[in-house]
Each structure stands twice: as structure tokens, then as C-alpha cells.
C-alpha positions in Angstrom: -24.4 -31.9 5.4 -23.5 -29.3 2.9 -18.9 -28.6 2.3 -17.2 -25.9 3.6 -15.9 -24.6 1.1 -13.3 -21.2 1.3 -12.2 -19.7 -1.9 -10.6 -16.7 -1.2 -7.2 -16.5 1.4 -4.4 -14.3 1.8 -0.8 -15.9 3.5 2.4 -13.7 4.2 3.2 -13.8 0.6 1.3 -11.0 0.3 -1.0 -9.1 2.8 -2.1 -11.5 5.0 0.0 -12.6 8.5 -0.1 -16.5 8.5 2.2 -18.1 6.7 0.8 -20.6 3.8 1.3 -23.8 5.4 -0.4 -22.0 8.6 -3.7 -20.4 6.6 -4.1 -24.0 6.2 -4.1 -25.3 9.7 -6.5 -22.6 10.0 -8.6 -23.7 7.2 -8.4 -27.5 8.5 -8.9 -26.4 12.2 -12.3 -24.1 11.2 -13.8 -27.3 9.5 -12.9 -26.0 6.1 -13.5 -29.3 3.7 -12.2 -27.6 0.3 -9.6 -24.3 0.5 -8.0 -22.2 -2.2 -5.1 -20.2 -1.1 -5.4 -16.3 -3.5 -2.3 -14.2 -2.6 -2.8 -10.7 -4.4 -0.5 -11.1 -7.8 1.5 -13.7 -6.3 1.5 -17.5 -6.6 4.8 -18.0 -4.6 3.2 -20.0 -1.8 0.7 -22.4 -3.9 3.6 -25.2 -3.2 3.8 -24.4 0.5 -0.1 -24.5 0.4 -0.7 -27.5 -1.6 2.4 -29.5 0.5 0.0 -28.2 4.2 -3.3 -29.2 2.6 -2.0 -32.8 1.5 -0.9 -33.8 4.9 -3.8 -32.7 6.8 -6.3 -34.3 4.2 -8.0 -30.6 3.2 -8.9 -30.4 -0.5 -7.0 -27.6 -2.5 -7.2 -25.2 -5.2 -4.9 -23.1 -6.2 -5.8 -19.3 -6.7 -4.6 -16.1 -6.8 -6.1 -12.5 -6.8 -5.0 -10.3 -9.6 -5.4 -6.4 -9.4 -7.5 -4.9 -12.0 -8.1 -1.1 -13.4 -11.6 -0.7 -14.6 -13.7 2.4 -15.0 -10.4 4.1 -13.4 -11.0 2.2 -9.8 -9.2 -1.5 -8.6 -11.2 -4.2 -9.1 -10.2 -7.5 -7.9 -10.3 -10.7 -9.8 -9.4 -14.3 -8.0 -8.7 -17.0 -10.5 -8.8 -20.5 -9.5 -7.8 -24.1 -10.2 -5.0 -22.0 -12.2 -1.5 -24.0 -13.2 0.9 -21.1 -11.6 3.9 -22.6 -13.7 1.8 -21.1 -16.6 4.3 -18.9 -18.3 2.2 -15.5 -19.6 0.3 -15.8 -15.8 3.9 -15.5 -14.3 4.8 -12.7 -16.4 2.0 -10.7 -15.8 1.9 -10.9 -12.1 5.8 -10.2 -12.6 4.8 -6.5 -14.1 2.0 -6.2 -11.8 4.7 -6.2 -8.6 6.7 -4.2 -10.2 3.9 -1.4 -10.1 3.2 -2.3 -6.2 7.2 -2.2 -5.6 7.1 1.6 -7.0 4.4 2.6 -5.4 5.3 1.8 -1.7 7.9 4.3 -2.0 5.6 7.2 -2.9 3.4 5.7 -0.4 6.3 6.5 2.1 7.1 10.0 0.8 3.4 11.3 1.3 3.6 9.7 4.3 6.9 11.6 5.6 4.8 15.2 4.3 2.4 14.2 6.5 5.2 14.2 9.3 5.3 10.2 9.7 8.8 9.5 8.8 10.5 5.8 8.5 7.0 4.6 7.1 9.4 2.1 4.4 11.2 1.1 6.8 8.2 0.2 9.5 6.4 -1.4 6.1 9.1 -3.8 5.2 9.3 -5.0 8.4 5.8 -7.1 7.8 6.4 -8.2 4.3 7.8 -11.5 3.6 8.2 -10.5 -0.1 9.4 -7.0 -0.6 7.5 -6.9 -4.2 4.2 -7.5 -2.5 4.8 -4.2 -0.2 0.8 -2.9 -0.1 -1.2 -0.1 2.0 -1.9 -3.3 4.4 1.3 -3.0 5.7 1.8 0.7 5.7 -1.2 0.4 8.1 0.3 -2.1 10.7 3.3 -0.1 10.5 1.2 3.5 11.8 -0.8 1.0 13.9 2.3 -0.2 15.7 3.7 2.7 16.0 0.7 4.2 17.5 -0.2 6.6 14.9 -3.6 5.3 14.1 -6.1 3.6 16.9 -7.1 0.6 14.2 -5.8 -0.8 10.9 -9.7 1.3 9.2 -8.3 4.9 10.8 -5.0 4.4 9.0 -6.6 3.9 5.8 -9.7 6.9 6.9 -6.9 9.4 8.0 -3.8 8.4 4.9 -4.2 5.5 2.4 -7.6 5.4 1.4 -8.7 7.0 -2.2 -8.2 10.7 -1.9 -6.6 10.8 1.6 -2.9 12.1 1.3 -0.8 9.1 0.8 -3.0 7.7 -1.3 -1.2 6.7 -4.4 -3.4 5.3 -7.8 -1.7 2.5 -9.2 -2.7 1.6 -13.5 -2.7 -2.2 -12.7 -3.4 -4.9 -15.3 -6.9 -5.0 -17.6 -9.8 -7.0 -17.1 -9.4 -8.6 -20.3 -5.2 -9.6 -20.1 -6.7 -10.6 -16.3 -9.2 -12.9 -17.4 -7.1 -14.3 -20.3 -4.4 -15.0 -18.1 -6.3 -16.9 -16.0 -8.3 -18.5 -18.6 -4.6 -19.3 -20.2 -3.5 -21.2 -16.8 -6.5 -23.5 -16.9 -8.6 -21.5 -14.1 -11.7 -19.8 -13.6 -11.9 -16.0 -13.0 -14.3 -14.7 -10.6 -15.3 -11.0 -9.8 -14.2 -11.2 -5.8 -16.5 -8.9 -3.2 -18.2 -7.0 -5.9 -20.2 -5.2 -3.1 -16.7 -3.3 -2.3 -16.3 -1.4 -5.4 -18.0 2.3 -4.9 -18.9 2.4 -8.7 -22.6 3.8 -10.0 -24.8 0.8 -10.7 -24.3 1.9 -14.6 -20.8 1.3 -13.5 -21.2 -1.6 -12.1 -23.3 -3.1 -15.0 -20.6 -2.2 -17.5 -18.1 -4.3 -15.4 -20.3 -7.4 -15.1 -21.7 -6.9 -18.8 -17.6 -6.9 -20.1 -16.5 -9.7 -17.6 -19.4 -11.9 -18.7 -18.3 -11.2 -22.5 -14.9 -11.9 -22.0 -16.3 -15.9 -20.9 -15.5 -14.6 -17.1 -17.3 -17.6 -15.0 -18.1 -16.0 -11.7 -18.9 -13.3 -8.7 -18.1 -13.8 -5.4 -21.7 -13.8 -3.7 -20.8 -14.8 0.1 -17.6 -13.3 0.8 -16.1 -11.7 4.1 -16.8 -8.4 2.8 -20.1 -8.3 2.3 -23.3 -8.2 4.6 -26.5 -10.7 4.6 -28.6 -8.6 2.2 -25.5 -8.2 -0.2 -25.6 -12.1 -0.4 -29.4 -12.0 -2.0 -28.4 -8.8 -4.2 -25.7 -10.9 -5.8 -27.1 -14.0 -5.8 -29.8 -12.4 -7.7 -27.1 -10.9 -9.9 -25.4 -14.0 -10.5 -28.4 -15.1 -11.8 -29.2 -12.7 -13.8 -26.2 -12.6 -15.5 -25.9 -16.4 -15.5 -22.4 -16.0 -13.3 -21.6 -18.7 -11.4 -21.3 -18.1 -7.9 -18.1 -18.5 -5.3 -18.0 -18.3 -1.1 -14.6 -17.2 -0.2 -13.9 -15.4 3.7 -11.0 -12.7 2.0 -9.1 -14.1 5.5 -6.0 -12.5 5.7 -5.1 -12.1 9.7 -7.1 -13.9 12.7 -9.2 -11.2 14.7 -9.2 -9.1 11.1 -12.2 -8.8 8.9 -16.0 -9.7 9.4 -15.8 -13.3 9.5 -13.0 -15.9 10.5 -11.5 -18.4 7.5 -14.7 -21.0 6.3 -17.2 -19.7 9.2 -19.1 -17.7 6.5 -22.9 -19.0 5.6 -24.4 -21.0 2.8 -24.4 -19.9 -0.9 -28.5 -19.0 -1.4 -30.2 -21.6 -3.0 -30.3 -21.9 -6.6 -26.9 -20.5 -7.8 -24.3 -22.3 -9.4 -21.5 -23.1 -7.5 -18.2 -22.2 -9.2 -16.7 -25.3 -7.8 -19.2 -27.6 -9.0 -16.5 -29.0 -12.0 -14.0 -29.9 -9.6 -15.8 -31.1 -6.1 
């Protein structure tokens, strides 16, 4: 019988609901063998995490999920088996929240034009860690407070690209990314590649730099993408000679396509990204 292996989790330290120690009862509970917690620009709960997944017997990796800019769109890159004590990795995610921080309360003004006033306020109060304030919770606060019918409508109607609170954000390069991770001791990864709305030249370009800056892999069976995206980037993964990762992107139960470690397989024939350390 094959591991169950989940790569890719979100706790309360940033956008997910659960905290750390919890994602892993989760994990444990689902049959999850082998589980990497990957807050977005955050490592503060990979103690909490690793403390949870000792004393239920799950293997762990720590991860994160750093946000990107490339080709003017936000591309997401999980690095894994990272040290988080690593001192330019720290820094970097530092100046990373610091753009999220500023941006919430722009977030809020558009938000009040729009007539929705108090939409800090209701944000904060579902953040654990007021420098990882996202659009995530912006939504649960117009979902709670009725002004949306589903976390999708609030970011359809307001915080999706181009709505009217919609608020761009110049994160870090792929290349300090990918040599921060790299400079922790980790692999980097290319998460849910099948999200990103670029052109496939686009979308070459991004593999074609990430595989020349020694990137290692592509998320190919992820929570966000659909059967036939799993063969279209397996076959990319081999084409490019990317190792490949299986990772659910839980971040709340009931949320999202697929529940923490109940995704399929990786296709046969790929290279699993795990395959040094399991």
C-alpha cells in the first residue's frame, strides 16, 4: 500500500481555521502517513506542528508558502523540509507581511466605498496573527455578516482581480523565493500551477525560469486542480524533468475540493518530491 502523503496545509497562522496542532489531528485522523504544514509567508506554527505530529506518530515536514510576483500575477511557491530558524528566510517572509499588513487596510477602504463598513474590524476578528490579515478573511467577515451567500461570491462580487476591493500586492521574486528556500535547506515547488490564469507562453516562461533557477518541483495532484489537470502536469513535470508533489491546499473542513490527505495517487512515472526524505 502506497503513503499518504499531504504536502501542502494552511493552520490559523495564516488563512486556514484549525489551529497547527489541530491540522494535525486532522492529517492523523484522515490516514495521512507523512504531513507538511505551509502557512502563507509564515513559519510561526512549524513548532506547534512538529510538537502535534511527534506525539501522534505522523511524519513531518516543515513548509511554508511564499507569495510570488511573476509576469505581474501571484504565483505561489511552497518550500519544504526548510530550517525556519534560517535567518534571510525569516527576513524575507518579515517584508513579505509587512506588504499583506498594508494592504488589508486598502482592502477595507474599497470595501467601505462599496458601502460595507467595519470590514477591518470583522477581518481581524478571524486572524490569529494580525500580519497575515488576507482576502480569506475579508471574505468570512462579508460571509458572516451576510453580505455574500459563499466564501467564491465574496471574492466574484469584491476581492478577486479587477473587482473593486481588489488590491495588487508587488510580493517577493521568484528568484529571492527560491534562494530563500534553497538557503534554508528545502525544496521549492511551483503549488497548483493550474490556478494561475497566465497564456501558456506565460506559463512556459514561469516553468522555463523556475527550472533554471534549480527549482525542484510542481505541484501535480493538489486540491485545486481537476483529474485531467493531474495528467497535463504530470506530463509537464516530465517534460521539464520537475519533480512532482501531492498536497490538498486544506485550509478549513467543509472548504475546498478535497478534505486534508483524501486526494488520489501521483500518476505513474513521476518523481516524487519526497523521495530524498521518506
Amino acid at each position: 500500500m502506497s503513503l499518504n502523503i499531504d504536502l501542502h496545509s494552511h493552520s490559523r497562522q495564516s488563512d486556514g481555521v484549525l489551529s497547527p496542532a489541530d491540522v494535525a489531528a486532522r492529517a492523523h485522523a484522515n490516514g495521512v502517513d507523512w504531513w507538511a504544514l505551509s502557512d502563507h509567508d509564515e513559519t510561526s506554527g512549524l513548532n506547534e506542528a512538529a510538537q502535534a505530529a511527534h506525539d501522534l506518530g505522523l511524519g513531518f515536514i516543515p513548509g511554508v508558502e511564499i507569495s510570488v510576483t511573476f509576469c505581474g500575477k501571484t504565483v505561489h511557491i511552497v518550500g519544504l523540509h526548510i530550517d525556519p530558524a534560517d535567518a534571510a528566510l525569516a527576513a524575507g517572509l518579515a517584508e513579505i507581511r509587512r506588504g499583506r499588513f498594508d494592504r488589508a487596510g486598502v482592502v477595507a477602504e474599497r470595501l467601505a466605498q462599496c458601502g460595507i463598513d467595519g470590514a477591518y474590524e470583522g477581518a481581524m476578528s478571524h486572524v490569529d496573527n494580525p500580519d497575515l490579515i488576507s482576502r480569506v478573511h475579508f471574505a468570512r467577515d462579508l460571509l458572516e455578516r451576510g453580505h455574500v451567500k459563499s466564501l467564491q461570491q465574496a471574492f466574484d462580487r469584491y476581492l478577486g482581480e479587477g473587482k473593486r476591493a481588489f488590491v495588487p500586492v508587488q510580493w517577493a521574486s521568484l528568484e529571492q523565493a527560491v534562494g530563500w528556500i534553497h538557503g534554508a535547506g528545502g525544496k521549492a515547488v511551483i503549488a497548483h500551477p493550474g490556478r494561475y490564469k497566465y497564456t501558456p507562453q506565460q506559463r512556459d516562461a514561469l516553468f522555463q525560469v523556475f527550472k533554471d533557477l534549480n527549482g525542484e518541483g510542481i505541484e501535480v495532484v493538489t486540491g485545486s486542480h481537476t483529474p485531467a489537470q493531474y495528467e497535463q502536469y504530470a506530463r509537464l513535470a516530465l517534460q521539464y524533468g520537475f519533480q512532482a508533489s501531492r498536497g490538498s491546499d486544506f485550509h478549513a473542513p467543509g472548504v475546498g475540493r478535497v478534505d486534508l490527505g483524501r486526494m488520489p495517487d501521483l500518476p505513474d512515472g513521476l518523481v516524487p518530491v519526497w523521495r530524498d526524505w521518506i
